[in-house]
N, C-alpha and C positions, 0 to 999 in steps of 0.2 A: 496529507497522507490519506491513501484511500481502503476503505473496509468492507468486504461483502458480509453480509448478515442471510445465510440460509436459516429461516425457520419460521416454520409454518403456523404458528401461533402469531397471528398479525399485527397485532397489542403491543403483543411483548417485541414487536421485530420493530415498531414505529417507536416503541419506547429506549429500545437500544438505540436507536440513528438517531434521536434525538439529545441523547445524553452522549454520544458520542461526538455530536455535533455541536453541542455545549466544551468538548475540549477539545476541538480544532480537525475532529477526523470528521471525513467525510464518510460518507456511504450506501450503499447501494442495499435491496431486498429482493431475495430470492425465496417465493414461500413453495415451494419442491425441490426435491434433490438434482431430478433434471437441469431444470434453469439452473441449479446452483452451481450443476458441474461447467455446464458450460459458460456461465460466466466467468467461474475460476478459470478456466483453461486461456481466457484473453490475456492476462498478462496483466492485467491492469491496477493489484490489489495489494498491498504491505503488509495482509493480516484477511485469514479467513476465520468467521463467527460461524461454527455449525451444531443445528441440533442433531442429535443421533435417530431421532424418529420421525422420518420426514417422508411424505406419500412421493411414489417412483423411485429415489432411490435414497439410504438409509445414509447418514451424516459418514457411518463406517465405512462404507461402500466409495463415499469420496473420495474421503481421506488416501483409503488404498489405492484408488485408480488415478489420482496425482501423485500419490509417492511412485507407483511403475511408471508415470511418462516422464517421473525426473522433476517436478515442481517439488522447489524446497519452500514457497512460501507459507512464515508461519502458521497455524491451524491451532485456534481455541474450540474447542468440543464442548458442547452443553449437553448436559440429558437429567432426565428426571430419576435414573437407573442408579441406585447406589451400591450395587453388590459389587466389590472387589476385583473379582472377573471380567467385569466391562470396561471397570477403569485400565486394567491391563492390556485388554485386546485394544481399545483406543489410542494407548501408547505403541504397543509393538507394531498397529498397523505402519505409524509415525505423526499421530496428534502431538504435538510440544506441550498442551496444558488441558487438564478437563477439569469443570467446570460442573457441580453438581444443584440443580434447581432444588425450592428456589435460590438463590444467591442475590447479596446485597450488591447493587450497583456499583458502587466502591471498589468491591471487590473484583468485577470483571473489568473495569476500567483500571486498574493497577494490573490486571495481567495482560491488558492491552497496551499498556506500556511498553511493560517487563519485554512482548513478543517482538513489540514493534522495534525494538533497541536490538534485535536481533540483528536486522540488515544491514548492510554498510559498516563504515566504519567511524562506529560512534562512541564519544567520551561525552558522559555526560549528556548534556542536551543537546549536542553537535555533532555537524555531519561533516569530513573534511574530505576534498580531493586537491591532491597538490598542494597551491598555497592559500585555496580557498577554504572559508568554513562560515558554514549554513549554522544558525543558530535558530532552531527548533520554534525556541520557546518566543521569539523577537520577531521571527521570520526577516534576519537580517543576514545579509551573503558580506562577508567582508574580506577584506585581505591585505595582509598589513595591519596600517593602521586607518586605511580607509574600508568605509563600510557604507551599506544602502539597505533601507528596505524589501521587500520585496511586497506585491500584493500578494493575492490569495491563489488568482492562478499560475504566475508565474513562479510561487514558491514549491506549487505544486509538482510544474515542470520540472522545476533546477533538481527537487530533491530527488526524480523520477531520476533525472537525467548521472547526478553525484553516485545515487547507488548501484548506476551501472556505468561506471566509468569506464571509458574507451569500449563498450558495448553500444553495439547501432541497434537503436531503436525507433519502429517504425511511426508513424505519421498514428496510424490505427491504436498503437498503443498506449501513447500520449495524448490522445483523445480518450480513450478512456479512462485513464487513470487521472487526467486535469476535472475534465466536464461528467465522466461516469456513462458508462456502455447505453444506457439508452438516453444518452442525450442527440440534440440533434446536432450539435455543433461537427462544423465541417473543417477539412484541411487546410484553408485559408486563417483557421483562428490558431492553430497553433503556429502555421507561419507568423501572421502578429506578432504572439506572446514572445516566437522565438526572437523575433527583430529587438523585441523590449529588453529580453533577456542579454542579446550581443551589445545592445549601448551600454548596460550596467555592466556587464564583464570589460569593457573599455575604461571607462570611466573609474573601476579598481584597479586598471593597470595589473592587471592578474593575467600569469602564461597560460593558463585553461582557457579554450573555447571551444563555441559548436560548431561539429561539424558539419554541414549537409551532404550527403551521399545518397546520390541522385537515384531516384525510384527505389530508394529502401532507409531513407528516415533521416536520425540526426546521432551525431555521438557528439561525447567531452573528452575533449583531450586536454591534452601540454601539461599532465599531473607532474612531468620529469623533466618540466623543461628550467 
């Protein structure tokens, strides 16, 4: 799972990806509101980290301008602001959780949890499409009673792939969210990971597979087959 971290406190942004990297997310840094929006707008994130006071454009300011283009992915809010009234306007713009500095580490990684159990459809530590299911915490795709691991980027993939089931998803956006928006990795690595991914969906003897559809990505189907 991947995390953008807007906040312009550099410390505190390296010390987030690090503690979140200690529990299996990934994540990217944005120290302006700019960069931050248009990173969000890639597609590529399970969960955005924003502060509210951030140079060029304000954590609030985000928030607002993904909720009008239609992005529901989750948004945790930090600020150092504890009046009442902030906490408010951060919800109504549509933040799902705010986050008041300082805060214990614990505590932001439990609501990173909490947001991230938001997508898809998940019991518990599992993500299932059809007759498969993604086990979180294992990084194990099974189905039935056969089951396989997965690596790191491949699990990355599947579970990009699981939360948007029978949604085409491009070459670009599965580069970002495997490898993360400034990496250099090209569309020949997610062909790869995709090949690795079709022998294990063989080898479970599971009705889902990926689709290729030509000049615009890949989907999962056969959830109903």
């Amino acid at each position: 799972m991947r995390v953008l971290i807007v906040e312009d406190e550099a410390n505190l942004a390296e010390t987030l990806r690090a503690m979140l990297k200690q529990n299996r997310f990934d994540s990217d840094i944005c120290l302006d509101g700019e960069t931050g929006l248009s990173y969000a707008r890639k597609g590529a994130y399970d969960l955005l980290i924003l502060d509210v006071m951030l140079p060029k454009l304000s954590g609030f300011q985000i928030v607002q301008q993904l909720r009008a283009e239609g992005d529901a992915t989750p948004i945790l809010v930090l600020t150092a602001k504890t009046g009442v009234e902030d906490f408010v306007h951060g919800l109504d713009l549509g933040a799902d959780y705010y986050l008041t500095k300082p805060f214990e580490m614990q505590e932001l990684l439990a609501c990173v949890r909490a947001l991230t159990r938001r997508k898809g459809e998940v019991v518990m530590d599992t993500l299932t499409f059809g007759d498969l299911v993604l086990n979180k915490s294992t990084c194990e795709l099974s189905c039935g009673e056969r089951s396989i691991r997965l690596g790191k980027k491949e699990f990355s993939i599947m579970y990009f792939l699981m939360t948007n089931g029978n949604v085409v998803i491009s070459k670009d956006d599965l580069l970002n969210h495997a490898w993360g928006v400034d990496s250099e990795a090209e569309d020949n690595n997610v062909e790869v990971y995709i090949s690795f991914l079709r022998k294990k969906l063989r080898f479970l003897h599971t009705h889902a597979q990926i689709e290729t559809l030509r000049k615009f990505g890949y989907k999962l189907s056969g959830a109903e087959a």
